[in-house]
FIVO-869390 format. One record per residue (C-alpha): y negated, x negated, z negated; residue number from 0; residue in one letter. Coordinates in steps of 0.25 Angstrom, whole numbers, padded with zeros to 4 digits. Example, Ala and Ser with C-alpha at 12.3 -4.5 7.8 and 13.67 -1.06 7.14 Angstrom:
ROMAR north  east    up pos code
ROMAR  0018 -0049 -0031   0    a
ROMAR  0004 -0055 -0029   1    s
! end
This chain:
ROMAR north  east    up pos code
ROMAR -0505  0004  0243   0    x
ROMAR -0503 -0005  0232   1    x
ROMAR -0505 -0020  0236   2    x
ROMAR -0494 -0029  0234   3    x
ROMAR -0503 -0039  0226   4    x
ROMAR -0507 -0031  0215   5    x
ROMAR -0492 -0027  0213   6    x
ROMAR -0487 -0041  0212   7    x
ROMAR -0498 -0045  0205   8    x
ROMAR -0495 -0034  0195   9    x
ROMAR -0480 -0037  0197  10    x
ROMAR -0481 -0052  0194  11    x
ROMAR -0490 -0049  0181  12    x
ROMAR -0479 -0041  0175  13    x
ROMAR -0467 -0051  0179  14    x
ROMAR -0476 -0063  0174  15    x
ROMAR -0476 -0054  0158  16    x
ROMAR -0461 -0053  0158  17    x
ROMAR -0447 -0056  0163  18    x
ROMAR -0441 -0042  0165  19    x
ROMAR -0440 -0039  0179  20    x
ROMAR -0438 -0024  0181  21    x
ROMAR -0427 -0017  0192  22    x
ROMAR -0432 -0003  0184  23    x
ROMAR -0446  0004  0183  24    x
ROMAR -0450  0015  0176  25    x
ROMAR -0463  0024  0176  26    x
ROMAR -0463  0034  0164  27    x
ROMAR -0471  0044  0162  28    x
ROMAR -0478  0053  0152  29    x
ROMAR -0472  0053  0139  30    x
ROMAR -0460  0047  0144  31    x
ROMAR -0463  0032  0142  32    x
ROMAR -0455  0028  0130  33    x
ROMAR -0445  0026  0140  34    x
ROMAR -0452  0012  0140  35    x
ROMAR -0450  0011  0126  36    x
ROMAR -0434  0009  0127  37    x
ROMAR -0437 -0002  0135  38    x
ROMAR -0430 -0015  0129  39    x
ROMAR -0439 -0029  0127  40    x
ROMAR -0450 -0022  0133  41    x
ROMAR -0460 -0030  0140  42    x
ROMAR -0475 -0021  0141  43    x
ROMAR -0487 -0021  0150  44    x
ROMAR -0498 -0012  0147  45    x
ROMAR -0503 -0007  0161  46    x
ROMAR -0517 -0012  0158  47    x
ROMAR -0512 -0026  0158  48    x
ROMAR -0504 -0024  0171  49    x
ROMAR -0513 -0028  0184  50    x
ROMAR -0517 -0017  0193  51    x
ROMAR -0508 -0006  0184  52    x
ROMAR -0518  0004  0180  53    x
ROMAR -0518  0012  0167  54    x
ROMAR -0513  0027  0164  55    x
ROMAR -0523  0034  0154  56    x
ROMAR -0511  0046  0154  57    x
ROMAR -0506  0052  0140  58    x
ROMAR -0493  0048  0138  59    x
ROMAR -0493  0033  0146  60    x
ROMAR -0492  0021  0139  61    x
ROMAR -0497  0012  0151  62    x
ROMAR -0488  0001  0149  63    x
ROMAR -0478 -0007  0159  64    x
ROMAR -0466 -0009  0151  65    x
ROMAR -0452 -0018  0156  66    x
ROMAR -0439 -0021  0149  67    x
ROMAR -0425 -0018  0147  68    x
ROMAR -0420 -0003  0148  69    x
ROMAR -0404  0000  0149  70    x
ROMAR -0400 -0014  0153  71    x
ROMAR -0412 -0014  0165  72    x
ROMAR -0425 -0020  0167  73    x
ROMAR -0435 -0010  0167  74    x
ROMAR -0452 -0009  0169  75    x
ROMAR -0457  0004  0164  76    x
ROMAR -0471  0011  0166  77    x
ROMAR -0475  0017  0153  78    x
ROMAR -0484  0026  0158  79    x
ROMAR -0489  0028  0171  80    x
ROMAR -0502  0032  0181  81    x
ROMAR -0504  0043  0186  82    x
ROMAR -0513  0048  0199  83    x
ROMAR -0520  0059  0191  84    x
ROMAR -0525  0049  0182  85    x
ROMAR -0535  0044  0193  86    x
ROMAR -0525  0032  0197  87    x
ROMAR -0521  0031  0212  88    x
ROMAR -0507  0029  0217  89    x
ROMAR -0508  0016  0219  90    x
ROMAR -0511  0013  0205  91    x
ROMAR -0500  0024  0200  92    x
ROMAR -0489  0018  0208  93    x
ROMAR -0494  0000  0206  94    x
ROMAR -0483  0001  0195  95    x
ROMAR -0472  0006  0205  96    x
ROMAR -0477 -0006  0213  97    x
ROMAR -0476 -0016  0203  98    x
ROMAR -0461 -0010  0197  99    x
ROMAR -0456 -0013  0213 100    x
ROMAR -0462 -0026  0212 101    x
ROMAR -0456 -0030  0199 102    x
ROMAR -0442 -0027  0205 103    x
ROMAR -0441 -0013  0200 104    x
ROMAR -0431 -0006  0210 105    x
ROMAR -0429  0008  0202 106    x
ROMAR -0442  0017  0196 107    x
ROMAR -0438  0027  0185 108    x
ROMAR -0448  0037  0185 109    x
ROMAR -0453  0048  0175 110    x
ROMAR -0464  0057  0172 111    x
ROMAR -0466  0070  0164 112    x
ROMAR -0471  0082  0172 113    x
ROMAR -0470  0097  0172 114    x
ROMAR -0456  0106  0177 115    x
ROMAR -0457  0116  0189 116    x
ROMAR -0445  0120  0189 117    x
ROMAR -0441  0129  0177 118    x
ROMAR -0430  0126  0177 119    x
ROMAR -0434  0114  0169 120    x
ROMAR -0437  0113  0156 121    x
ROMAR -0449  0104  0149 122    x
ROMAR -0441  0091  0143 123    x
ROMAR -0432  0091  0156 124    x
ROMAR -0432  0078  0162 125    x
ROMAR -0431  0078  0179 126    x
ROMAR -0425  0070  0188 127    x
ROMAR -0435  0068  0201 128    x
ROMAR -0428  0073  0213 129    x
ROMAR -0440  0072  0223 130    x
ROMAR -0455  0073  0222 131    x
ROMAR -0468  0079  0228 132    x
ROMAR -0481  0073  0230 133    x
ROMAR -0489  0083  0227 134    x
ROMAR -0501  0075  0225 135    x
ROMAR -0506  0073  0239 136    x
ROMAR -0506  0058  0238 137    x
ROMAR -0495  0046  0238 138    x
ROMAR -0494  0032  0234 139    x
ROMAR -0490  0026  0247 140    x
ROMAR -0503  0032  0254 141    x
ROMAR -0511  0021  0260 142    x
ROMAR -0506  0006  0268 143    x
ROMAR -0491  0002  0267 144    x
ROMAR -0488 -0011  0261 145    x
ROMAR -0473 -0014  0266 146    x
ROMAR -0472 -0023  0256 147    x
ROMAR -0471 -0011  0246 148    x
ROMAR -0464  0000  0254 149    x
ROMAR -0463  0005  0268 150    x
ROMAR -0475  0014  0273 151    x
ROMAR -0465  0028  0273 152    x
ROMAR -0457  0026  0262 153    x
ROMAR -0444  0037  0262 154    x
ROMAR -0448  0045  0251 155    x
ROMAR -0434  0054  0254 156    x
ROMAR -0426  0051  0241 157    x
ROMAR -0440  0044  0230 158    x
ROMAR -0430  0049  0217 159    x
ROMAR -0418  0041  0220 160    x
ROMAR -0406  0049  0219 161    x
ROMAR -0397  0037  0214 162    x
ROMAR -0408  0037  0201 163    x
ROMAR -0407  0052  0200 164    x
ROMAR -0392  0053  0201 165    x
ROMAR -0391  0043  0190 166    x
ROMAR -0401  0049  0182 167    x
ROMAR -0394  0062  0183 168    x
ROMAR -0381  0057  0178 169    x
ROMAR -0388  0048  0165 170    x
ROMAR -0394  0062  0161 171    x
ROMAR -0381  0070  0163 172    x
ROMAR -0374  0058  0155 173    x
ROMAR -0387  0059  0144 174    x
ROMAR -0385  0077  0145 175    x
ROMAR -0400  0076  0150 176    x
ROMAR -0404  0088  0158 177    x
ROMAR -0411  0081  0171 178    x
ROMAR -0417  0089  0180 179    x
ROMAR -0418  0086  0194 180    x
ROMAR -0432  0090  0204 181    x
ROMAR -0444  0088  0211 182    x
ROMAR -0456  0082  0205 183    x
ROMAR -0471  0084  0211 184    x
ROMAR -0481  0075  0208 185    x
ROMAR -0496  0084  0206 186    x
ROMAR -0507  0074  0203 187    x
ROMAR -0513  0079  0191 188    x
ROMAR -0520  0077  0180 189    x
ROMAR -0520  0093  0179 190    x
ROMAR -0508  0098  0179 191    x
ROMAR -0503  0110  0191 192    x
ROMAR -0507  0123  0191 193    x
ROMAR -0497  0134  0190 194    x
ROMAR -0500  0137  0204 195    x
ROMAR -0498  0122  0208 196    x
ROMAR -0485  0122  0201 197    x
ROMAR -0479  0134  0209 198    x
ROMAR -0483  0125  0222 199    x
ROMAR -0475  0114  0218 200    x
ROMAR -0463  0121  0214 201    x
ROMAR -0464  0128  0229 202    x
ROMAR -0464  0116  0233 203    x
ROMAR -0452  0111  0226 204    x
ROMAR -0454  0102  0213 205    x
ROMAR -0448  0104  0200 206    x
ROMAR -0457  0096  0190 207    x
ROMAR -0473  0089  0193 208    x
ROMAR -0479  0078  0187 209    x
ROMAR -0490  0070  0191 210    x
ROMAR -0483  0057  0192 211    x
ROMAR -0471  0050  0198 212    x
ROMAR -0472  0051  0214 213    x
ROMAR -0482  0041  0217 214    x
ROMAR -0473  0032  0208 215    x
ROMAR -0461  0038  0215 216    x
ROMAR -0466  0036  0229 217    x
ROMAR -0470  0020  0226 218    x
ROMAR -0458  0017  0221 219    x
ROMAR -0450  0024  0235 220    x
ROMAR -0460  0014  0241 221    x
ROMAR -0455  0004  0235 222    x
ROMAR -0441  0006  0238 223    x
ROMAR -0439  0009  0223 224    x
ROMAR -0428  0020  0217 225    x
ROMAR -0435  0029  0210 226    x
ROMAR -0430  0039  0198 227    x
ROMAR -0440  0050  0191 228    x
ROMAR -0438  0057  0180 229    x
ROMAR -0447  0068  0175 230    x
ROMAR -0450  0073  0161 231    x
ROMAR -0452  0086  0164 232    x
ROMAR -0462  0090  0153 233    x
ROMAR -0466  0105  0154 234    x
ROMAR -0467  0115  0164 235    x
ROMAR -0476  0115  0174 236    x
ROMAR -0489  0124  0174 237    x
ROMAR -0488  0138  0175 238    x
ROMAR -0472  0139  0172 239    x
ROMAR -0475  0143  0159 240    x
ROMAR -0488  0148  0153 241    x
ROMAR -0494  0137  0148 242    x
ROMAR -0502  0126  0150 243    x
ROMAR -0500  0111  0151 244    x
ROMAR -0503  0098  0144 245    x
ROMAR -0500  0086  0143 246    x
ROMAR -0496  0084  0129 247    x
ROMAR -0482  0094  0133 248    x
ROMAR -0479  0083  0144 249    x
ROMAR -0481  0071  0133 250    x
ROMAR -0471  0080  0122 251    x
ROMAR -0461  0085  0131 252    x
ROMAR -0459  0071  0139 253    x
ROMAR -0459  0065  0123 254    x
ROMAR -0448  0076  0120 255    x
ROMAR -0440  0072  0130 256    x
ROMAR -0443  0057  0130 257    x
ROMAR -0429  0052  0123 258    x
ROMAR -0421  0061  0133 259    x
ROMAR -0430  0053  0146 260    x
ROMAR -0428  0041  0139 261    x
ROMAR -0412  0041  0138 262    x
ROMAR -0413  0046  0153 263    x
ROMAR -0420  0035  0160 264    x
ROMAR -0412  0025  0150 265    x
ROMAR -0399  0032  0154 266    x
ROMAR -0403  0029  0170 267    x
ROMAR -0408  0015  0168 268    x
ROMAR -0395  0012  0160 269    x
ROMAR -0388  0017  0173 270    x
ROMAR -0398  0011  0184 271    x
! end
């Protein structure tokens, strides 16, 4: 469990660099971070500089904390993310969530770029996150309860707010963007599922898989933030079509359908 100590600590460092004080987080994921370069009279922290942030070595991540204005709010965006299968543990994945609450952060837009289950989904679709499943045998919340931060069972009934996701779903209508709407599943990675994994997880009823977003997710609900997710879903899982995977496809297709993501999440902070 994260100690309260090190959050203000890292939460003081930040506030003592500029004046912004952000109602509005964001955590964007591969490919998809030049969200944060629409952000107005920027303010940038490079993670490496940020006490007890660690560092992503993921293709596709900037590392940078940036706040600013977007659409007439104060937001703090994470450029780039951490992710388990890079050998981080969940603490360290979900200190930023942390430190966004303790900044005064109330609402946490997330995204990612994963792979379609559902084939009825196309690459380049974006999806709404309706639910989520923890696939990966593991959750941030394991270990001593600090009240301070959460309560010990937090009611994980409702983690996608659906105010967030109605209000998203009418930006898109408004913009003509086909949204999807479904369940995400969080695998561990680094190697991405075998056909054979893949038919499990659409038995068990998920619509696209990533390796990101539910530790983050669960924090936040810890937290007593609202949270929305938005995935870019950048190819079709394993073993839907025949052929193999990379991650070059994830970096193109999320590039192809940046401007589309970006005028979203605008559209919804504009509303928020």
């Amino acid at each position: 469990m994260h100690k309260v100590q090190d959050i203000l600590e890292t939460r003081d460092f930040i506030m003592s660099k500029t004046d912004y004080r952000p109602m509005i987080g964001m955590i964007l994921g591969s490919g998809l971070g030049t969200l944060a370069d629409e952000i107005e009279n920027p303010f940038k922290i490079p993670y490496s500089e940020i006490p007890h942030f660690a560092k992503s070595e993921a293709i596709g991540h900037a590392n940078e904390l940036v706040i600013g204005e977007l659409k007439g709010k104060t937001v703090v965006a994470m450029k780039g993310r951490f992710h388990y299968y890079e050998g981080f543990t969940l603490d360290e994945v979900t200190f930023p969530v942390r430190v966004m609450k303790a900044l005064g952060v109330e609402k946490l837009i997330i995204t990612n770029a994963c792979g379609a289950i559902n084939t009825s989904f196309q690459p380049g679709d974006l999806m709404l996150i309706t639910d989520h499943l923890n696939l990966v045998a593991n959750n941030p919340l394991i270990g001593p309860n600090n009240e301070e931060l959460g309560t010990r069972f937090p009611d994980v009934s409702e983690v996608y707010n659906k105010e967030l996701r109605n209000l998203a779903s009418k930006v898109a209508e408004k913009q003509n963007i086909t949204l999807q709407q479904g369940v995400y599943a969080w695998w561990s990675g680094p190697a991405y599922e075998t056909p054979a994994e893949i038919r499990m997880i659409r038995t068990l009823g998920a619509d696209a898989v990533g390796m990101s977003t539910v530790p983050e997710a669960l924090v936040a609900i810890h937290g007593n933030m609202k949270v929305l997710g938005i995935s870019c879903l950048t190819n079709m899982a394993c073993g839907i079509l025949d052929q193999p995977l990379s991650h070059d496809e994830v970096i193109e297709v999320a590039g192809r359908v940046r401007a589309t993501f970006v005028e979203l999440v605008k559209g919804i902070l504009k509303e928020m």
